[in-house]
C-alpha positions as CSV (number, residue, x, y, z in Angstrom):
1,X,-12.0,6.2,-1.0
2,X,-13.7,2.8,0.4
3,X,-13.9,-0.4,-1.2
4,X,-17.6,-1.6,-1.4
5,X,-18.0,-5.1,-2.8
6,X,-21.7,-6.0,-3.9
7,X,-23.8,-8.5,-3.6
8,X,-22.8,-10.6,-6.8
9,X,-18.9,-10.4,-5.3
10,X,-17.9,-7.4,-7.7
11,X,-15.8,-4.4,-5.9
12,X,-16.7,-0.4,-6.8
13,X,-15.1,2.6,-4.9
14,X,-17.2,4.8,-2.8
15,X,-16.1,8.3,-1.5
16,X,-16.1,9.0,2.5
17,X,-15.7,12.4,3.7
18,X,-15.5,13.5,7.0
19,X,-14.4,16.9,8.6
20,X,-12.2,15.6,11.0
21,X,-11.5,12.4,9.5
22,X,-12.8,10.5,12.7
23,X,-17.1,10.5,12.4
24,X,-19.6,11.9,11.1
25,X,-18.6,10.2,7.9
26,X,-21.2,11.2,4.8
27,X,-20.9,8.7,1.9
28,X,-21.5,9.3,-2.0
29,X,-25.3,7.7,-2.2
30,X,-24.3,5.9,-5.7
31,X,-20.4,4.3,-6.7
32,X,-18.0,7.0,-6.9
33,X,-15.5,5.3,-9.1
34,X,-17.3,1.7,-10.9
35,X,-15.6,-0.8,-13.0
36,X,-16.5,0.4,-16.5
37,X,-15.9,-3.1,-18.1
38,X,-17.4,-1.9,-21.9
39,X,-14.6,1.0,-22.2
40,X,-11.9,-0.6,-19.8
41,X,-12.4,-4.6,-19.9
42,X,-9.6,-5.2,-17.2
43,X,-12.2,-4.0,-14.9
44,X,-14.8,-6.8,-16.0
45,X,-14.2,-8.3,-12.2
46,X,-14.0,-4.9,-10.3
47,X,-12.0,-2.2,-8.6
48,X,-10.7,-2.0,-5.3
49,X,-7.6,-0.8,-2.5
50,X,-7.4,2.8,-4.2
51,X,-4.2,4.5,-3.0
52,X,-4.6,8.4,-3.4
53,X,-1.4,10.9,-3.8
54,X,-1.4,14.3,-3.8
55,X,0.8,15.6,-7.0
56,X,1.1,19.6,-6.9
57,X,2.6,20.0,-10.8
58,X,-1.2,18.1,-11.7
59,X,-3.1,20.2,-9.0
60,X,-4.9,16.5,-8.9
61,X,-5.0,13.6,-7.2
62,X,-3.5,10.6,-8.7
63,X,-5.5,7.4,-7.6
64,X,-3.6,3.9,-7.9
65,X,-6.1,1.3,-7.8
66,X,-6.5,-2.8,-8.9
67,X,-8.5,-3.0,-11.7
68,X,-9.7,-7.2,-12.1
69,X,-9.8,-8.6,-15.5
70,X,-9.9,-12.6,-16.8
71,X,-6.2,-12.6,-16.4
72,X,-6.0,-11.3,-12.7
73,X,-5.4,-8.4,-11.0
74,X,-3.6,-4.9,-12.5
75,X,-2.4,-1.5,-11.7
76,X,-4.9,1.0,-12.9
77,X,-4.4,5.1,-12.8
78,X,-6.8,7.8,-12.6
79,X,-6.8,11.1,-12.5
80,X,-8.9,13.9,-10.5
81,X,-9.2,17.1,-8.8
82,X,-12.7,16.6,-7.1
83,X,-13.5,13.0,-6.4
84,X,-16.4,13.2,-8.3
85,X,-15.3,12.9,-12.3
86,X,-12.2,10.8,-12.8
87,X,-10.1,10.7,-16.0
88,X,-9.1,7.0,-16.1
89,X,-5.8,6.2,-17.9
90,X,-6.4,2.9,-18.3
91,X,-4.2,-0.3,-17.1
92,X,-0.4,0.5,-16.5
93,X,1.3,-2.8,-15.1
94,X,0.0,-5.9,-16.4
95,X,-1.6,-8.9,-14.5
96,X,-0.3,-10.1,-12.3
97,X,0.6,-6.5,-10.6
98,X,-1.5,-4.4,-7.3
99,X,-0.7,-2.3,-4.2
100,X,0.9,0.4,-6.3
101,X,1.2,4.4,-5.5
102,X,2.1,7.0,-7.4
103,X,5.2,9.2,-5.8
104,X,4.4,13.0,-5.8
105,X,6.7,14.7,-7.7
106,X,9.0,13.4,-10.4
107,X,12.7,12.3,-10.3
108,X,15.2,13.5,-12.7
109,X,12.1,14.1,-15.0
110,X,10.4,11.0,-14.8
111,X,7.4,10.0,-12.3
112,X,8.2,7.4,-10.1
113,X,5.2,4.2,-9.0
114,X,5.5,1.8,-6.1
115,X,3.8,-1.5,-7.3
116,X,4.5,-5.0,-6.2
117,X,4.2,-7.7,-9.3
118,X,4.1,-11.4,-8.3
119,X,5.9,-14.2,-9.9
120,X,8.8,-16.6,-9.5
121,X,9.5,-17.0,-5.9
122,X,7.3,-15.0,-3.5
123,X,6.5,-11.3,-4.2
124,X,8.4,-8.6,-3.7
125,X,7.8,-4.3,-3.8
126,X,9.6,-2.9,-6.9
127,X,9.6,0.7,-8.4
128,X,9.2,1.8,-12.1
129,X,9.1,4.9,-13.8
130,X,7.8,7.5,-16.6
131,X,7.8,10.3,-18.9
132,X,4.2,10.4,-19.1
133,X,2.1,8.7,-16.6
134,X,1.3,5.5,-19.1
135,X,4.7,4.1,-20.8
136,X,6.3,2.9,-17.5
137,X,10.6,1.3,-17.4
138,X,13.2,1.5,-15.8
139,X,12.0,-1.1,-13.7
140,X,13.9,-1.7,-10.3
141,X,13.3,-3.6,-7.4
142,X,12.9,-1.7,-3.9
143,X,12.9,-4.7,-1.1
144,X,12.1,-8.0,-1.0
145,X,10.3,-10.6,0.7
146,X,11.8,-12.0,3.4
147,X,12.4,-16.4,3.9
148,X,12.0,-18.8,5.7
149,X,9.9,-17.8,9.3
150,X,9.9,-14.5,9.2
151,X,6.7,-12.5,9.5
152,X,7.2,-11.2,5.9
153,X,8.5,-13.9,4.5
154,X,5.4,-14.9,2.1
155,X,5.2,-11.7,0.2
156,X,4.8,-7.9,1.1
157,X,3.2,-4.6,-0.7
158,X,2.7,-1.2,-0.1
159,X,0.4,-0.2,2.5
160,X,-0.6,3.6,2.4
161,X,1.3,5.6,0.0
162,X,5.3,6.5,0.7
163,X,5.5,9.7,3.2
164,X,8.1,12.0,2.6
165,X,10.2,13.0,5.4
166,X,13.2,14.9,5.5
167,X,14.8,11.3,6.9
168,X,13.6,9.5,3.8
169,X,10.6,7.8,2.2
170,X,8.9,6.5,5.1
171,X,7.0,3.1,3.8
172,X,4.4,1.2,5.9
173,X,4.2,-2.0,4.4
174,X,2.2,-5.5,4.7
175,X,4.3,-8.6,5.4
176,X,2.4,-12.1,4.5
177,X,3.1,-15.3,6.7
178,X,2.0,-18.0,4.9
179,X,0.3,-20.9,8.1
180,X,-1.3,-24.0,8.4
181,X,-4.8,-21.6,9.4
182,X,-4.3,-19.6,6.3
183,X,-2.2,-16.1,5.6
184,X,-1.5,-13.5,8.6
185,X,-1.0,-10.1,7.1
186,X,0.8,-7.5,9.7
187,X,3.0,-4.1,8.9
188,X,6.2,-3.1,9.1
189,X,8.6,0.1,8.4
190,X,11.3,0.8,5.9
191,X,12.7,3.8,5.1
192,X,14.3,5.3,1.7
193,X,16.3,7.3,0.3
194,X,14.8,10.9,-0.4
195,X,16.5,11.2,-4.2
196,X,16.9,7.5,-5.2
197,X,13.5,5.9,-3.9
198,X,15.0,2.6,-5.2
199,X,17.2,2.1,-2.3
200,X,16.5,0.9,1.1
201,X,18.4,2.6,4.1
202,X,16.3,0.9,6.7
203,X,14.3,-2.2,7.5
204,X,12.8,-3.1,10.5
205,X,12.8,-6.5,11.4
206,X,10.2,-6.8,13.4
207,X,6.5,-6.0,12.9
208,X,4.9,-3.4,14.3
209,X,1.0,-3.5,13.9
210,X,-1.1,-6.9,13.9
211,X,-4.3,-7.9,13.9
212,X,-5.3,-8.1,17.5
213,X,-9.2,-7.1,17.9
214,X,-12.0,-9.3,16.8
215,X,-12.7,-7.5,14.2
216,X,-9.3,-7.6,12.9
217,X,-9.0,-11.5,13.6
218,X,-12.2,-12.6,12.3
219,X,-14.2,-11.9,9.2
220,X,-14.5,-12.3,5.9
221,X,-10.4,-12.6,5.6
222,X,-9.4,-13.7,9.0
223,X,-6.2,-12.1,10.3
224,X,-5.9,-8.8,8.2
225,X,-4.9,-5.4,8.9
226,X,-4.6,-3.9,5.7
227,X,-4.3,-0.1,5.2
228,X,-4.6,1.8,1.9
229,X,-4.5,5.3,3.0
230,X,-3.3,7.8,5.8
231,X,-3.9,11.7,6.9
232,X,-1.1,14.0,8.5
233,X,-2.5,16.0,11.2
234,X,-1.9,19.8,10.6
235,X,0.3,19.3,13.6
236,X,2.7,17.3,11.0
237,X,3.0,14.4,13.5
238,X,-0.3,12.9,14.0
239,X,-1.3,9.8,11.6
240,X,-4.6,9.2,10.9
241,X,-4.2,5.2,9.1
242,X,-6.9,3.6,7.5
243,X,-7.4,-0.1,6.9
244,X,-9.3,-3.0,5.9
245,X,-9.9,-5.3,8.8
246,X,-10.5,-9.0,8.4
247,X,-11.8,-7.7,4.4
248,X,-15.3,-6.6,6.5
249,X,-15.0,-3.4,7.9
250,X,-13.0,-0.1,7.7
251,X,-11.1,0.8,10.9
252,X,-8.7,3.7,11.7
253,X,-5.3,3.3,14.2
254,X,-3.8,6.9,15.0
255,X,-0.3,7.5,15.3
256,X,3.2,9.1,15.9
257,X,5.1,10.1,12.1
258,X,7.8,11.2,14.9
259,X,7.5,8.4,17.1
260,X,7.7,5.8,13.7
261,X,11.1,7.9,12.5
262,X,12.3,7.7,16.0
263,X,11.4,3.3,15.8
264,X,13.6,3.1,12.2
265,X,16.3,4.6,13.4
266,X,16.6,2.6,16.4
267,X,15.6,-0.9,15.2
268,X,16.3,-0.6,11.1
269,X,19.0,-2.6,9.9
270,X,20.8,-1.3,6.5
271,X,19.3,-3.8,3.3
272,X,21.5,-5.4,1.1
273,X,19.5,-6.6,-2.2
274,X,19.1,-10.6,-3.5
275,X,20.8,-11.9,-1.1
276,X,19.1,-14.2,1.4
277,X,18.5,-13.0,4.8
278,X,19.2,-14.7,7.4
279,X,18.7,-15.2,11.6
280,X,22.2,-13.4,12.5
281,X,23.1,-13.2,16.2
282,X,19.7,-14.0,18.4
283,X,20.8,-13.6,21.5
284,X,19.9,-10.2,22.4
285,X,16.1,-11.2,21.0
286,X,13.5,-10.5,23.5
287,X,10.8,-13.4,25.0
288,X,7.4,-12.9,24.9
289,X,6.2,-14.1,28.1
């Protein structure tokens, strides 16, 4: 599911499909998914960054998308088994609230959605959950945005949705540096805990994918990588990651789920909640020549 912006600056969703996820991409001729401001007026400004979950007690797909309304953007949920009719359940986190995912299965009876709300100082990835899909509580947060000058240290999100390994939750997510030339968006791992998705085992401290081509560093956005979405080989190990490049294109990086287990384990550090993190001992850090 692509994000299509128009000529007056308003976003829709088009469908992609591809056999082997690589070319020969056909695309749905007319908006797959478009805002439908008259029955849902939080989509007056547009949809966009759909994140799509699999959930096998629906036999659907649950797509978590931002739906833009006067007061900014929300989390939006819709339903669907073909990617062709949608049942929309409407807004589900308030303004200001995006790069949520729905978790596939339920814990202890309740449905569980990554989402990252913004307020206060910086922005930070929490977790809420549900009885139903649409009255959401419980509301906890999952990890937080770095200070100071780290690479993350602006604000971060979920990137593609959560992949469940028998490690953990395995969680790609964007890190925002705030510069002088405007925000640098890159991604980093985390990894969490298979029954309680609330807690962090694992962060990485270092990034591990930037925006390096020219597409990546120059476009509408400058400096973005920004995935929404991922494919698991039937080999179990290869990644297929989607992203937004510099907001102008749609480019895909491949990759190791074995290899990115193997990185966690080696370079996560164990996360300890609200309280500042700071440089600890630098003198093992490696130089970039």
């Amino acid at each position: 599911m692509c994000r299509v912006e128009d000529l007056r600056g308003i976003s829709h969703i088009c469908v992609a499909r591809s056999a082997n996820g690589v070319d020969n991409w056909v695309i749905d001729p007319v908006p797959t998914l478009f805002p439908d401001p008259e029955h849902h007026p939080d989509e007056i400004w547009g949809v966009e960054d759909p994140r799509i979950t699999f959930v096998p007690e629906l036999n659907q797909y649950a797509v978590a998308y931002t739906s833009y309304s006067f007061s900014g953007p929300s989390v939006s949920l819709a339903l669907t088994s073909d990617f062709l009719i949608f049942e929309r359940l409407g807004v589900i986190m308030p303004p200001e609230d995006k790069d949520a995912a729905l978790l596939p299965h339920r814990f202890d009876g309740l449905w569980a959605l990554v989402h990252r709300p913004k307020g206060g100082i910086g922005a930070h990835m929490w977790i809420s959950y549900s009885e139903d899909l649409k009255h959401w509580g419980d509301h906890r947060l999952m990890m937080e945005a770095r200070r100071g000058g780290w690479w993350d240290a602006h604000k971060i999100g979920l990137s593609p949705p959560p992949i469940e390994t028998s490690e953990g939750w395995l969680v790609i997510y964007h890190g925002v540096r705030d510069t002088c030339s405007g925000c640098l968006y890159r991604l980093g791992l985390a990894l969490f805990d298979l029954e309680r998705p609330d807690v962090c085992l694992k962060r990485g401290e270092s990034w591990i994918f930037s925006p390096e081509e020219h597409y990546e560093r120059f476009g509408d956005v400058n400096n973005v990588v920004f995935p929404c979405g991922l494919t698991i080989g039937p080999d179990g190990d290869t990644i297929n990651m989607y992203y937004g490049a510099a907001d102008t294109s749609i480019a895909l990086a491949t990759g190791s789920l074995k290899v990115l287990l193997e990185w966690i384990e080696e370079n996560g550090q164990p996360v300890h909640h609200h309280e500042l993190q700071d440089l600890g001992d630098t003198s093992d850090w490696p130089l970039r020549e």
